[in-house]
C-alpha positions as CSV (number, residue, x, y, z in Angstrom):
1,X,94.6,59.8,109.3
2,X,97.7,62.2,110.6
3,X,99.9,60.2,113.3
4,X,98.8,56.7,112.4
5,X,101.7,55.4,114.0
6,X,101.3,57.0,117.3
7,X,98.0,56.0,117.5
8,X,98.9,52.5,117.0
9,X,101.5,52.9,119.5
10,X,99.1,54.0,122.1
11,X,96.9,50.9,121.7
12,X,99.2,48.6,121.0
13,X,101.1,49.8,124.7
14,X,97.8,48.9,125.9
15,X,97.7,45.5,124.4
16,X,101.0,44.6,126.1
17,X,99.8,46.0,129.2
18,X,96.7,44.0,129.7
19,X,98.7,41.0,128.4
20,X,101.0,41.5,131.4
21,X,99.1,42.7,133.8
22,X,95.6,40.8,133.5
23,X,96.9,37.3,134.4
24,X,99.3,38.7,137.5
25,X,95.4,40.0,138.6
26,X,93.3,37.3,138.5
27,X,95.8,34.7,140.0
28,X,96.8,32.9,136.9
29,X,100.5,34.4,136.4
30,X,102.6,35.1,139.5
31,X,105.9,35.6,137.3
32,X,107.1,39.3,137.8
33,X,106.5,40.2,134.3
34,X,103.6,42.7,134.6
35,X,105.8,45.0,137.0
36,X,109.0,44.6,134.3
37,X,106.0,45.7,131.8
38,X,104.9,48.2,133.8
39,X,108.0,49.9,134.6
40,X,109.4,50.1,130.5
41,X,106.0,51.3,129.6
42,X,106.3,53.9,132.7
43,X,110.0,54.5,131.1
44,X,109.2,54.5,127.3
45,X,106.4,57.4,128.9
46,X,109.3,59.7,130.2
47,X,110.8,59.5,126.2
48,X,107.7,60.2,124.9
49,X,107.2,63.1,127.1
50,X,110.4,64.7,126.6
51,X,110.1,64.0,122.5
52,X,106.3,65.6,122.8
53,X,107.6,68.2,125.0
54,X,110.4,68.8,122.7
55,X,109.0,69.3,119.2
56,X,106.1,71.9,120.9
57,X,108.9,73.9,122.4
58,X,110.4,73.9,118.6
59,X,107.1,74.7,117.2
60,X,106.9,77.4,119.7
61,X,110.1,79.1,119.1
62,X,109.1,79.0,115.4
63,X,105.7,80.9,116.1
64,X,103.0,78.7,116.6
65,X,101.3,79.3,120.0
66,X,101.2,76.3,121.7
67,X,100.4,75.8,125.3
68,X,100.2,72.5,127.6
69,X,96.2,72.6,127.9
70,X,96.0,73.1,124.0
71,X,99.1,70.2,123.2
72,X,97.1,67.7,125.5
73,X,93.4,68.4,125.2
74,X,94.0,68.6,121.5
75,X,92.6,71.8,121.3
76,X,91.4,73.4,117.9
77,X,90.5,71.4,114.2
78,X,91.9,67.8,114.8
79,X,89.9,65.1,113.1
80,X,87.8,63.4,115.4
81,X,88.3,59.9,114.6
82,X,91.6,60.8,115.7
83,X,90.6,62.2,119.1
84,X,88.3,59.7,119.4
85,X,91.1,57.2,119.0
86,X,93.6,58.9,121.2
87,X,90.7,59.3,123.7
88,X,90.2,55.9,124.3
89,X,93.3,54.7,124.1
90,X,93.6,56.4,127.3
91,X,90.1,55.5,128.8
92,X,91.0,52.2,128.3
93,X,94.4,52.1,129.8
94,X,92.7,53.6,132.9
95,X,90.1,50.8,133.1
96,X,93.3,48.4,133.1
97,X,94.8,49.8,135.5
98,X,91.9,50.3,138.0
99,X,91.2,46.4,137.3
100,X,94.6,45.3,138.1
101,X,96.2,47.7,140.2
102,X,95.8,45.8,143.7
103,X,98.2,43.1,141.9
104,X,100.3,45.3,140.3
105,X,100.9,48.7,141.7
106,X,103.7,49.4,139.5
107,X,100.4,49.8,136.3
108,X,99.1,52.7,138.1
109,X,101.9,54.8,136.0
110,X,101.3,52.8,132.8
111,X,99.0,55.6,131.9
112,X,101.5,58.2,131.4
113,X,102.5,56.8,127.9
114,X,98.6,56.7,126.3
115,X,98.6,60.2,127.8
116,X,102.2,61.1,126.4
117,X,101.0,60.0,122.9
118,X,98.0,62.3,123.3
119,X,100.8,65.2,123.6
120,X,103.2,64.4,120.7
121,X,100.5,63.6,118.8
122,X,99.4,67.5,119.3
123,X,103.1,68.3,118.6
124,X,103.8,67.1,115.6
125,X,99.6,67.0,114.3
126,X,98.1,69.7,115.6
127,X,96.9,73.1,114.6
128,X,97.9,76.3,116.2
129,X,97.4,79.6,116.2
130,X,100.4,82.1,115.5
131,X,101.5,84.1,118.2
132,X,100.4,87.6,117.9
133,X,103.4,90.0,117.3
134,X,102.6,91.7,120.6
135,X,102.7,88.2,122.7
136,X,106.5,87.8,120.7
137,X,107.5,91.1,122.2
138,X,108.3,92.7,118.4
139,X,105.3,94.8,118.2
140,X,107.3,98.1,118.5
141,X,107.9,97.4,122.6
142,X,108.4,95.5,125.6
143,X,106.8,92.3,125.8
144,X,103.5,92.8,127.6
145,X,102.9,96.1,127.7
């Protein structure tokens, strides 16, 4: 399977997030920890983002046709045990956070990393069409006639 490792990644954020964040919600823990948690999963998300965004621009400029919709919906052939994966990574960051968000606001942006993953994961896995030499502007013309 292509992208093992950010698949892993995405769940294994989610471990550490309901690790923190469960305890803080059901009154055993009252230690900050879950919004420390929180916030470097939040802050990992903003890498991940900028790495996913990063290597789609490069694939871009290189041809493939790659837009934000496609990148994150994973668009196109990708093997479904990895959407599947990806999918629920995601699903079940959201149920964490909806379960323990009234103790720990900060979780409510803990989502943006399963999300993120999602993203790079199209980046660097997924299939894309070319650009059409018309949409590069090299088709004898100006770009968009």
């Amino acid at each position: 399977m292509p992208g093992r490792s950010i698949i892993r990644a995405s769940w294994g954020s989610n471990g550490l997030f309901a690790l923190s964040a469960l305890p803080l919600a059901v009154g055993v823990d009252d230690t900050p920890v879950a919004v420390v948690v929180a916030l470097l999963l939040f802050a990992a998300s903003l890498v991940v983002w900028v790495w996913a965004f990063s290597v789609a621009a490069a694939r871009s400029a290189r041809g493939d046709d790659i837009a934000v919709g496609s990148l994150f919906l994973m668009e196109g052939n990708v093997v479904r045990p990895v959407r599947r994966q990806l999918y629920a990574s995601v699903a079940l960051c959201l149920v964490i956070t909806g379960l323990t968000a009234s103790a720990d606001p900060f979780g409510i942006l803990v989502p943006m990393l399963p999300i993120g993953l999602v993203g790079l994961w199209g980046a660097r896995h997924g299939e894309f069409p070319a650009r059409s030499q018309r949409a590069r502007g090299t088709a004898g013309g100006r770009a968009g006639e």
